[in-house]
C-alpha positions as CSV (number, residue, x, y, z in Angstrom):
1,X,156.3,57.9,101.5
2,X,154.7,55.7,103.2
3,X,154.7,54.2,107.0
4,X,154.8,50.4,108.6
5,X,151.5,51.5,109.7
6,X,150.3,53.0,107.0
7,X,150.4,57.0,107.2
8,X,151.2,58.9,104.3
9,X,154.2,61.1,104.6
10,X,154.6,63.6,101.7
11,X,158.1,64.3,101.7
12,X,158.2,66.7,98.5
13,X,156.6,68.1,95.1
14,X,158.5,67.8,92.3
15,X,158.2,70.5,89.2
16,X,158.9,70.1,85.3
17,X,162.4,69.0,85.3
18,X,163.1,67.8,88.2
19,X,164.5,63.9,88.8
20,X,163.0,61.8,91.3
21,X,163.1,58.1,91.8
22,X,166.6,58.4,92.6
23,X,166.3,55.3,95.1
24,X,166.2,52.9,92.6
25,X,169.9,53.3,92.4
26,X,170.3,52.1,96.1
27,X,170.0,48.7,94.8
28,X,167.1,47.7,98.1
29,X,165.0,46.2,95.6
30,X,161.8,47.0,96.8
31,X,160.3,50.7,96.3
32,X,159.9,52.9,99.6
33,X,158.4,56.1,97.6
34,X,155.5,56.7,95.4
35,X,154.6,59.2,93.2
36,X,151.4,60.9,92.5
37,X,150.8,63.3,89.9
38,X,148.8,66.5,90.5
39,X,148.2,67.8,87.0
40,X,148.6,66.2,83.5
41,X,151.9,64.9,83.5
42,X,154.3,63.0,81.1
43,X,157.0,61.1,82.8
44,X,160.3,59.7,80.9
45,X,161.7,56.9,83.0
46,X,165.3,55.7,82.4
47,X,166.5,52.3,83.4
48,X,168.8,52.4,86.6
49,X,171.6,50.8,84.1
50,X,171.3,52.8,81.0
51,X,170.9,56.1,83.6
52,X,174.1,55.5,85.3
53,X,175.9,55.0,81.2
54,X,174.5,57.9,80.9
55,X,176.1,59.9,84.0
56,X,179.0,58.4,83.2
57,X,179.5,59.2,79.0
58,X,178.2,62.8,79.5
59,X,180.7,63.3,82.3
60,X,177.4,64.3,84.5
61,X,178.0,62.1,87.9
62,X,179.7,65.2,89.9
63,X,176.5,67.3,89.0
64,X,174.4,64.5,90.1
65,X,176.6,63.8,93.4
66,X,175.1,67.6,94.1
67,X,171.9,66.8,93.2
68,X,172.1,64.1,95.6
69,X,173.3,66.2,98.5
70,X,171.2,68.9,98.1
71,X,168.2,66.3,98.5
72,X,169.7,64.7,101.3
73,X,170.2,68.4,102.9
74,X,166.5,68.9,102.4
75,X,165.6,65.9,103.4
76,X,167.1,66.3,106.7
77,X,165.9,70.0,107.4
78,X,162.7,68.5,107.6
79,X,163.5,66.1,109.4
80,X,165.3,68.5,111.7
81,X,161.9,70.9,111.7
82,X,159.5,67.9,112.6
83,X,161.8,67.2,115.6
84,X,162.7,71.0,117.0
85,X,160.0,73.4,115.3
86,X,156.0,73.6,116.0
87,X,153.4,72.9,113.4
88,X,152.2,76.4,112.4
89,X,156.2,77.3,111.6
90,X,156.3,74.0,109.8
91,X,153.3,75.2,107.7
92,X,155.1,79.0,107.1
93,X,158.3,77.6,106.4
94,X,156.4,74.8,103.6
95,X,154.4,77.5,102.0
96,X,157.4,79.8,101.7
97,X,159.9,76.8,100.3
98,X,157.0,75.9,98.1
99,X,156.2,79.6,96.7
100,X,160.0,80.0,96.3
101,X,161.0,76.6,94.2
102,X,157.0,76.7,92.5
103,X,155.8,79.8,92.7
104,X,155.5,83.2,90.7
105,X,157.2,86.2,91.6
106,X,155.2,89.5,91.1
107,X,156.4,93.1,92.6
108,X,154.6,92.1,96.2
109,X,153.9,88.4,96.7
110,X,154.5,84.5,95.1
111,X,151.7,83.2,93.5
112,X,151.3,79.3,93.8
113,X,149.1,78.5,90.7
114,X,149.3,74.3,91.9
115,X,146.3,73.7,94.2
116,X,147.5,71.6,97.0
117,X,144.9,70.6,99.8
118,X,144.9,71.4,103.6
119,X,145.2,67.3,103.6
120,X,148.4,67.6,101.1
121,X,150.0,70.0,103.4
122,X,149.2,68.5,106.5
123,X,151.4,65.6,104.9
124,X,154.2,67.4,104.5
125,X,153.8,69.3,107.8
126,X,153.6,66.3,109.9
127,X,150.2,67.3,111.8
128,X,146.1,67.3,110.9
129,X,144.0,68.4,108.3
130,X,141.9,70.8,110.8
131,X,145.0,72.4,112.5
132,X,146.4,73.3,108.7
133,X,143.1,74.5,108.2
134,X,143.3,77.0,111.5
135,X,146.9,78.0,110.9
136,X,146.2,78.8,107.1
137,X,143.0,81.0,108.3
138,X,145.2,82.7,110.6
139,X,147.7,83.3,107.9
140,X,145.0,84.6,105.8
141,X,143.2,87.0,108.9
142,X,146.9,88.2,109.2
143,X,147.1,89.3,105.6
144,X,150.4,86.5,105.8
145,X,148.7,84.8,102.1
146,X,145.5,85.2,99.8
147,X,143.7,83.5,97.7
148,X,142.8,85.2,94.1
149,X,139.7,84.5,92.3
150,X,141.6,81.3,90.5
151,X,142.0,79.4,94.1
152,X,145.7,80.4,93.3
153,X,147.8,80.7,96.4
154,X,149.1,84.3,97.3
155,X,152.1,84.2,99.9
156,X,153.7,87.4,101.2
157,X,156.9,86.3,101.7
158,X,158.3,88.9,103.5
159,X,155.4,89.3,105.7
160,X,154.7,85.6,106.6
161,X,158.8,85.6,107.1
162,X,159.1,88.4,109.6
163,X,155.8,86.3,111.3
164,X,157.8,83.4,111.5
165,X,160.9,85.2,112.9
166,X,158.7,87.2,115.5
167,X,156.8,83.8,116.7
168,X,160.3,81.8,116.9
């Protein structure tokens, strides 16, 4: 998303599957989101028109209502974590909602195998490139995430959770 004075906010990343675009249907006309893919991707974009027919023939528009919900739940915890919580949380709590809706589980850790920058996260954390950059070689120093020799993304989610909890 972007600002009236033009600072990118990244609000989300979407996986295979999942909608987005869903603010066409608020009828404002003009588009307040973008969308930038990170890998090869292949969209399928539905007219607002023939996507509500849809909804409606396939009896799908109380699933969808959740959907909708869900997003705006989301939406405002991180809204709610900008506001009350500092930016190193903000960082453990993205990597850990990231390695559990992206990630891969194996017997001690979530590995993330997208590559998303220090300048990606400090998007979606709401604070600089350099202070993302200290926090994740803190997390790393603490044994809290890894990288492997792929530039994949180890967290330690119960580790980097009990962190979080301790520096509350």
């Amino acid at each position: 998303m972007l600002s009236s004075d033009g600072k990118e906010c990244l609000l989300a990343i979407h996986g295979p599957g999942d909608v987005f675009g869903e603010l066409c249907l608020s009828g404002l006309g003009t588009r307040l989101e973008t969308a930038t893919a990170m890998k090869q991707t292949m969209l399928k974009q539905i007219p607002c028109v023939q996507f509500l027919g849809r909804l409606s023939h396939d009896s799908l528009f109380e699933g969808f209502v959740r959907y909708l919900a869900v997003r705006i739940a989301d939406q405002q915890q991180v809204i709610a974590n900008l506001v009350t919580v500092d930016s190193e949380q903000r960082l453990g709590r993205t990597l850990l909602q990231l390695a559990r809706t992206m990630g891969k589980k194996d017997p001690r850790s979530i590995r993330i195998e997208l590559r998303i920058s220090h300048e990606e996260l400090s998007e979606m954390v709401g604070t600089t490139r350099p202070r993302i950059s200290l926090f994740m070689q803190r997390f790393h120093n603490l044994g809290l995430i890894e990288t492997n020799r792929d530039r994949f993304l180890i967290i330690k989610e119960k580790k980097l959770t009990d962190y979080l909890a301790q520096i509350a």
